[in-house]
Every structure is written in structure tokens, then in C-alpha cells.
Wavefront OBJ file of the C-alpha trace (Angstrom):
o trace
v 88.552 93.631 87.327
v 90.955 91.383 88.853
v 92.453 89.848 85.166
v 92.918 93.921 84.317
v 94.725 94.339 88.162
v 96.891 90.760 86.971
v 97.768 92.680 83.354
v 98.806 95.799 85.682
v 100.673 93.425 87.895
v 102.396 92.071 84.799
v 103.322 95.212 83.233
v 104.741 96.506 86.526
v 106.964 93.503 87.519
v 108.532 93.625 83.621
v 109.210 97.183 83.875
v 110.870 96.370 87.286
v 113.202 93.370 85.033
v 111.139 90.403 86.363
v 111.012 87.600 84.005
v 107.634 86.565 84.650
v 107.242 82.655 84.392
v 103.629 81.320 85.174
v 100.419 83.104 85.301
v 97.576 81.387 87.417
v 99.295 78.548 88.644
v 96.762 75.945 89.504
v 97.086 73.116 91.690
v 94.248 71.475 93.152
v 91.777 74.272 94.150
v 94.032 76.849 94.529
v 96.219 79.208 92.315
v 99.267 81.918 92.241
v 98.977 84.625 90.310
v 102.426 85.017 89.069
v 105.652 83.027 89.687
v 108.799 85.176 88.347
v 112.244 85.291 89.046
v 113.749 88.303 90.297
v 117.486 87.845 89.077
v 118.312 84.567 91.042
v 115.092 84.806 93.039
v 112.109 83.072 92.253
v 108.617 84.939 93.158
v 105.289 83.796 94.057
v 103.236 87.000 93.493
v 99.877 87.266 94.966
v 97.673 90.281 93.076
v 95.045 91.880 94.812
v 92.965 94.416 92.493
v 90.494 96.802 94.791
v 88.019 99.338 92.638
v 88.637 102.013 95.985
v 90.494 101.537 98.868
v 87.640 102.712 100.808
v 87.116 99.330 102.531
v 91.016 98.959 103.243
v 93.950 98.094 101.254
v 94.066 95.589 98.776
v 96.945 93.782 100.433
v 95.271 93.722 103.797
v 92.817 90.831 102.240
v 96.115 88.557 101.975
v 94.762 86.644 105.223
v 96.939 83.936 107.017
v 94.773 81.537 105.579
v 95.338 82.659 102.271
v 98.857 82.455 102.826
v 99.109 79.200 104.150
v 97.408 78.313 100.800
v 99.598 79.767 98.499
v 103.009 78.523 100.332
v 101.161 74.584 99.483
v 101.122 75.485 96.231
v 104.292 76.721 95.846
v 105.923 73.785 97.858
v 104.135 71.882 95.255
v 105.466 74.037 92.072
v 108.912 73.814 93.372
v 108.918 70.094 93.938
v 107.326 69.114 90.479
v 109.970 71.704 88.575
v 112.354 70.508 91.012
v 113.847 73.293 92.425
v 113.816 73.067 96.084
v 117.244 74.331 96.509
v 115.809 77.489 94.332
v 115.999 80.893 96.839
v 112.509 82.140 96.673
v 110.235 85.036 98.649
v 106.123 85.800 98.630
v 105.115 89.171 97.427
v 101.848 90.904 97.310
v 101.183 93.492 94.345
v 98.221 95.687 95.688
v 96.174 97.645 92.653
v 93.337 100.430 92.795
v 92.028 101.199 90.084
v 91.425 104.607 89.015
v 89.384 106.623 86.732
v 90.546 106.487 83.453
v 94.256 107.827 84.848
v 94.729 104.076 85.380
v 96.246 102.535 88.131
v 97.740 102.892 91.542
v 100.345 99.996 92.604
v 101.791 99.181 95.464
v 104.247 96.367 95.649
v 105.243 94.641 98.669
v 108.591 92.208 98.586
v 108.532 89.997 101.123
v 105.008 89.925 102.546
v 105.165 87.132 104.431
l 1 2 3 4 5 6 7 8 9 10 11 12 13 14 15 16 17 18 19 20 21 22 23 24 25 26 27 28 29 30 31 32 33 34 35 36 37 38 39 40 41 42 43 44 45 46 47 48 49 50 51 52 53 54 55 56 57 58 59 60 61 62 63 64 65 66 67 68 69 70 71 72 73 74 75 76 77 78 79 80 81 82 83 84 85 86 87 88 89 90 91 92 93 94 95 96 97 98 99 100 101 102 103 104 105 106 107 108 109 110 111 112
């Protein structure tokens, strides 16, 4: 479920003229979903893929502890490509999946 949500993710930040640059980042235990650029921007995209929203939103599971997580690693990806100077943001892509109509996205610039 959640590598289907990532190809939705994909597919929707392409169609939107990201250039999409990693795909599960790893560093030490953790990982970023996608890292794109958005024109000059570069994007750490967190993807949360939900079957039904009928326990909450996707994006509502991006905790503070989560975040804290992914900003390491991106301090990290930015210092080994050498880019801190690069503008850069944190975005959440939220995905339900539907019955066989597909998906529902909700993208969120920004996040935190």
C-alpha cells in the first residue's frame, strides 16, 4: 500500500513539473520519501498512503517527532550533496486510496 501511495505521489508531483530527485532517502534509520526540486526549490516530500480516512487524515500522522526526524536527514542530504545555501521547504502528500477509481491526493506545501 504505501510503495502504490509513493508511485501516486510520484505521478502527481511530475504532472505538477517537479523533477523528482531521490526516492527513499536513507540515512541511518530513517528515510524521505522523495527529494525534488520545485523550479529553484528543493523538496523533502513526506507520503502518507491511508486505505480510508476513517481514522483521520493521512497527513495528521506526520507527528513532531516524525518531523524532527526527517529535517536530520535532510540536514544530512544537504550537507553530503553540499548544498546548504540550496532554498528548500517540507511537504506532506496525503493519499486514500479508493476503489478501483484510484486515488484521492492531497498535497500540502509547506507543512512544517
Amino acid at each position: 500500500m504505501g510503495r502504490s501511495g509513493e508511485e501516486a505521489a510520484v505521478h502527481f508531483l511530475k504532472k505538477k513539473n517537479y523533477k523528482i530527485l531521490e526516492r527513499s532517502y536513507r540515512w541511518h534509520r530513517g528515510e524521505i520519501d522523495i527529494i525534488a526540486s520545485d523550479r529553484s526549490t528543493l523538496v523533502f516530500v513526506e507520503v502518507k498512503t491511508r486505505k480510508t480516512d476513517e481514522f483521520g487524515f493521512p497527513e495528521e500522522s506526520v507527528t513532531a517527532s516524525k518531523q524532527r526526524q526527517i529535517r536530520k536527514i535532510a540536514e544530512a542530504y544537504l550537507q553530503k550533496k553540499h548544498l546548504q545555501e540550496v532554498e528548500c521547504r517540507f511537504d506532506v502528500v496525503s493519499v486514500v486510496l479508493q476503489d478501483q477509481e484510484g486515488f484521492e491526493i492531497q498535497h500540502i506545501q509547506n507543512a512544517f
